[in-house]
N, C-alpha and C positions, 0 to 999 in steps of 0.2 A: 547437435545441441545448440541452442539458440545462444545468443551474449544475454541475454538476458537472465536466463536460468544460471548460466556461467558465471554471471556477476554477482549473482544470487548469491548463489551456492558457493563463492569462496569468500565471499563476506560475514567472516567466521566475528560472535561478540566479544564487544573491547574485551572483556573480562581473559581473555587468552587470546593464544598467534592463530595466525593461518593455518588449519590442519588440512592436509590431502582428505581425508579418511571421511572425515564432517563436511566437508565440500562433496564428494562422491555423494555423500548420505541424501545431502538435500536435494541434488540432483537426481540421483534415484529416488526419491519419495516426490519431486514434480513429475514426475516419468512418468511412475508408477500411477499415479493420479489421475492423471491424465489419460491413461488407457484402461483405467478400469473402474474410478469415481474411488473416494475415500472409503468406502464401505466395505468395497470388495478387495481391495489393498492387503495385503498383507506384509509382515515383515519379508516372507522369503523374496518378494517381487522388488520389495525397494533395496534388501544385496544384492537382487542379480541384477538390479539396472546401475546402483552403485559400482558393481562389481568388486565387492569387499564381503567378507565374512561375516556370517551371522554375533560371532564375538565382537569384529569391529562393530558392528549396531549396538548393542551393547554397551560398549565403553564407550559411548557420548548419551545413548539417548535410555529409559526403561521401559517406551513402548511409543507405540506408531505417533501415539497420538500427540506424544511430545517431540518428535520429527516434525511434525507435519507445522507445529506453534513455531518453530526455531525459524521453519522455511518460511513462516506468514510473518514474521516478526522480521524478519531481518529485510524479507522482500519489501516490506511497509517500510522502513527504515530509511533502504535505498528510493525508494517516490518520494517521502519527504524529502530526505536530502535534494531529489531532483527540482523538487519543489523552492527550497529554499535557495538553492542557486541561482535559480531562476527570477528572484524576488530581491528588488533591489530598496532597500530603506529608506535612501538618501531619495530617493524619488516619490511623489505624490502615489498615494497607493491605488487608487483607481487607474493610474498610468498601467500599473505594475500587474494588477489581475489577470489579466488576459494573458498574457506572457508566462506568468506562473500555475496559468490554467494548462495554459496550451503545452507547457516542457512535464504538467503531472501527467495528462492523459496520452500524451508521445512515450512517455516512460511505460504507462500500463498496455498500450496498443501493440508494443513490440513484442509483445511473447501474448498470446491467448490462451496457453498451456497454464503459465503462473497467476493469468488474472483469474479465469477461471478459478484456481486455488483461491486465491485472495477473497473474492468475493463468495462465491457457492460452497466451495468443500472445507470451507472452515464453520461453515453454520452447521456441518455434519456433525460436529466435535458435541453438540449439545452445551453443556453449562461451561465447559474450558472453553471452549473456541467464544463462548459470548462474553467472557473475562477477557482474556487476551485481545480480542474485537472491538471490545468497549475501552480497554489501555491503549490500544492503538490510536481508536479514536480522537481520547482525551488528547492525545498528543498532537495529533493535527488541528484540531479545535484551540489547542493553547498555541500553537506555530500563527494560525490564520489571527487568531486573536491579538497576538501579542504585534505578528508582523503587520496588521492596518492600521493598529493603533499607535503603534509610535514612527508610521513612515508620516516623510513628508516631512515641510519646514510650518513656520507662522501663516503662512499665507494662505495653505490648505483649511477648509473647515475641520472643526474638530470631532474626531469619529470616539467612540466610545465603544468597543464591541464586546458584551457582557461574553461570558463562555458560553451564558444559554444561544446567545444570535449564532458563534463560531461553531456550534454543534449541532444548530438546524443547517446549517452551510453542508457541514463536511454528510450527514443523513441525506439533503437534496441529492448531492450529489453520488452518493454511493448509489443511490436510487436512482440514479440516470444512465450509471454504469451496468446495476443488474439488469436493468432494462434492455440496455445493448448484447449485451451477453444473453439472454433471454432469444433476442429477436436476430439473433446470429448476425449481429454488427459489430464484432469488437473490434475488427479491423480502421469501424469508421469513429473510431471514438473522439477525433478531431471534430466531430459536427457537433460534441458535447460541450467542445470550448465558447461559444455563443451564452448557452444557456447558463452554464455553469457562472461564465461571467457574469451575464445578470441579476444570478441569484445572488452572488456577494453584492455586488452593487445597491441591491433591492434592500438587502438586509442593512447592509451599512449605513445607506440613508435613512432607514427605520432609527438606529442610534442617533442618531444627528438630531432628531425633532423633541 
């Protein structure tokens, strides 16, 4: 099992502790994904790679396809977080893009098992995976928005990033990522820190005028 699915999957939400049981689950439901696509998934595949009872499934989740939201939800959680560690306030935010480019797509590069999920087999979900998708989004869109806008001292120009600019950003860029994923490069997802920089760049200076 990769650290990455690992970190995933015991990355249980604030709202309750650490459970063993919801850890196995998620981890079995990237398994299970992975060797078979979200379609053909069933519950018995994601207990035997859990390796927990069909009753444990059960008592966290009422069907696959709320598994599969917990794992997209909490996996998106952890990239921001990577994201925002990586993103220092107190500094000019054009300094700080590149940096927080490069620790997002180092976080998604490391498992191709869970990007894969993140990106493709959540659009399998139909109209839940495109709620959950579009919440996710918002979220990254108010992070990038909120983090350019108030990095930096007097000195920097002043940026103004509406939500609409921070949500062409975070659409470029998911679209650079299916792309790699697509053309079987997710390992090189580092050649997407270039582009990806520029596009915030490009946008921000667009606020500026």
């Amino acid at each position: 099992m990769s650290a990455t699915i690992e970190k995933t999957a015991v990355a249980k939400p604030a709202e309750g502790p650490v459970n063993e049981h919801y850890a196995r689950l998620l981890q079995g439901m990237a398994h299970a994904v992975a060797a078979k696509g979200y379609a053909e998934t069933t519950i018995a595949d994601i207990v035997r790679e859990a390796a927990v009872s069909r009753r444990t499934f059960y008592e966290h989740f009422s069907t696959k396809t709320e598994c599969l939201i917990a794992l997209y939800e909490t996996a998106s959680r952890l990239a921001l977080q990577a994201v925002s560690e990586a993103f220092d306030p107190v500094q000019p935010w054009h300094a700080q893009v590149e940096q927080a480019m490069t620790a997002y797509f180092d976080y998604l590069a490391q498992d191709p098992v869970l990007l894969r999920t993140l990106f493709v087999e959540i659009l399998g979900l139909g109209m839940p995976g495109l709620v959950v998708r579009r919440r996710v989004n918002d979220e990254i869109a108010n992070f990038i928005q909120i983090a350019i806008n108030s990095s930096g001292g007097a000195e920097d120009p002043a940026v103004h990033l509406t939500n609409e600019m921070a949500m062409t950003v975070v659409g470029g860029i998911n679209e650079l990522v299916l792309q790699s994923i697509e053309q079987d490069r997710a390992g090189d997802l580092r050649e997407l820190v270039g582009p990806a920089t520029r596009l915030v760049r490009a946008v921000a200076a667009e606020s500026q005028r």
